[in-house]
Steps between C-alpha positions, in 0.01 A plus 500: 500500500772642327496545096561185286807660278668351220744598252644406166817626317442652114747647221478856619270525827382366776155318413372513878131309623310607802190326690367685778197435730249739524563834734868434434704783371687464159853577501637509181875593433758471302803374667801587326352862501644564141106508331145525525238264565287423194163269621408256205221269661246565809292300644232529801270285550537135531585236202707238737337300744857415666652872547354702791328262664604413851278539813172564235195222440498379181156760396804746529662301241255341231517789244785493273352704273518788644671859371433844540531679193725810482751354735815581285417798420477612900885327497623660235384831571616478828844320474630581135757700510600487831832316682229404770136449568279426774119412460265377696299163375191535616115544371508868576777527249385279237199452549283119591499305211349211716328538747535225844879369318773592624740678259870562453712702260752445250738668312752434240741806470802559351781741602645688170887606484381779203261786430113404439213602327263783649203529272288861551339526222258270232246466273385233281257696242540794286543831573730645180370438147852493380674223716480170366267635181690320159314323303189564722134676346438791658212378667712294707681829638203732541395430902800643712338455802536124529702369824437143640449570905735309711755480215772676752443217772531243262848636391612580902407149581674341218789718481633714828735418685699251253761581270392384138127499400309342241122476454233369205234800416256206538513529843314865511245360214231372821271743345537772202475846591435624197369243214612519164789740646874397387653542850863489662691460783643780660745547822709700701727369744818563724798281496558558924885383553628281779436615830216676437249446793121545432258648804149495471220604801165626468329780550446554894789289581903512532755465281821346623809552285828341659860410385776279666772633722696801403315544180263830453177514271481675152148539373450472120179479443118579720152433379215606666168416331323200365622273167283210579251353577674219697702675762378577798124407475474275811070605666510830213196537316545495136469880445808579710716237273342562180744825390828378417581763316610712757861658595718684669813493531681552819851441476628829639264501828613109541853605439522821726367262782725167456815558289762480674387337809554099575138485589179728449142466557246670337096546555312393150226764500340802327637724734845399390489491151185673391152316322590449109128360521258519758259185586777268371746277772842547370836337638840662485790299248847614588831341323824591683868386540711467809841652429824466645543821725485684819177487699383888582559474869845386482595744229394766692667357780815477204456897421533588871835375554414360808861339568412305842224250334588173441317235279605137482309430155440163324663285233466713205397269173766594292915445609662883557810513396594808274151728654571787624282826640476851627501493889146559525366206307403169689418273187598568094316281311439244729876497654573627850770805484601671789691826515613433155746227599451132399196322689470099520244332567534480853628804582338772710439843310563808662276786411 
């Protein structure tokens, strides 16, 4: 059965909803390929007796009250970020929120034409006696070791991957870490800009970091490490989740491997990137651009002079007129230039 897919037009986006049965693969993507998607609602489980439900007995059927919690937060850490997304609805996944029903997913995502929110740091607590202290007694200021746990998922969950934010410190008062403490709010986040993708695999697995036609990667910025407890956890026992306070940062071995390239794998392990903490299942995070430019094998090909290739390459985006380039270069920012005479868009170029 192929995904139920519907679609409705907003001010400035796309505001996209997908339904998919179970073991189908979500394939999220933004089709004018001008922003990033940005998940706002998840669902899996079942809450419609109607959707999904051809071919199964009706036992399949009878709980509508069905959702597994955490759902979103898979999406969104998944598919923010990203011009594309594929994941796979299924228990293993997510996890069986009802057992004997059978279950579907659905998303609501948008697709954002400007730079969003990255949140890596945040702390609702106190940790300075001077920020936030006027008018307070000094007993209110004393315990600097006050930080409410799970503060930082609350504020990724709310807040990544759109492009204004706005949140109630109510909503980190569940419990007081600290009674009797005057606390704060306290973050540090990354305004990514458009076209920024978002890659994240976990440890023991691949990461797969792609752009479209004629377009080469630029790493920006690689995490290797833990920073919550929400990623990555699927059959880990608590004490390999439990540090999220560990980091390191791998741009440079990321970049050495993929920039420049259209495509590039790369193994998530220790042996790549070191242990920042041993006992604890970390994931690799890496943010990256595709840029307009040659990929390495035909630049090389470029530098060679090799005179007797010849390449019949695609519709550039972009109309040519006015580009020009040295004879060795097969695209200039995204335009096709060959032997620095005018190229159109359906010319051959001549290396």
């Amino acid at each position: 059965m192929s995904p139920i897919f519907t679609q409705a037009r907003t001010m400035d986006s796309d505001l996209v909803v997908l339904i998919l049965i179970p073991s189908a693969s979500l394939s999220a993507a933004n089709r004018s390929k001008s922003g990033v998607i940005s998940v706002q609602e998840g669902l899996y489980g079942r809450t419609d007796a109607e959707i999904c439900k051809e071919g199964r007995p009706p036992q399949q059927l009878a709980n509508t009250a069905c959702s597994q919690a955490g759902a979103v937060d898979v999406l969104k850490s998944s598919c923010n970020g990203r011009n594309r997304c594929n994941i796979r609805a299924s228990n293993g996944v997510f996890g069986d929120p009802c057992f004997g029903t059978y279950k579907y997913l659905k998303v609501l995502y948008t697709c954002e034409k400007s730079g969003m929110i990255s949140v890596q740091e945040g702390l609702y607590g106190r940790t300075d006696p001077e920020i936030c202290n006027e008018g307070r007694p000094p007993q209110q200021l004393a315990n600097t070791e006050c930080s409410q746990e799970g503060a930082l998922d609350v504020l990724k969950s709310r807040c990544n991957g759109k492009k204004t934010c706005e949140l109630n410190v109510d909503v980190f008062r569940t419990s007081d870490p600290c009674v009797g403490i005057f606390k704060y709010l306290e973050t540090n986040f990354t305004c990514l800009p458009p076209n920024t993708f978002h890659v994240l695999a976990c440890e023991d697995s691949l990461a797969h970091l792609s752009c479209d036609e004629w377009k080469v990667i630029s790493v920006r910025k690689a995490i290797y490490g833990r920073l919550d407890q929400t990623t990555c956890i699927f059959e880990r026992p608590p004490s390999q989740v439990q540090n999220d306070e560990c980091k390191s940062k791998v741009t440079s071995v990321v970049a050495n491997s993929c920039n420049g390239k259209n495509s590039c794998t790369i193994r998530v392990s220790n042996g790549a990137f070191g242990d920042p903490c041993g006992g604890t299942y970390k994931y690799l995070k890496v943010f990256y651009k595709c840029n307009c430019g040659v990929p390495e094998r035909l630049l090389l090909l470029g530098l060679a002079r090799v005179r007797s290739v010849a390449l019949v390459l695609p519709r550039p985006p972009l109309p040519l007129e006015g580009v020009r380039g040295p004879p060795w270069a097969l695209l200039l920012g995204c335009h096709v230039v060959s032997s620095g005479a005018l190229a159109r868009p359906t010319d051959k170029a001549t290396v």
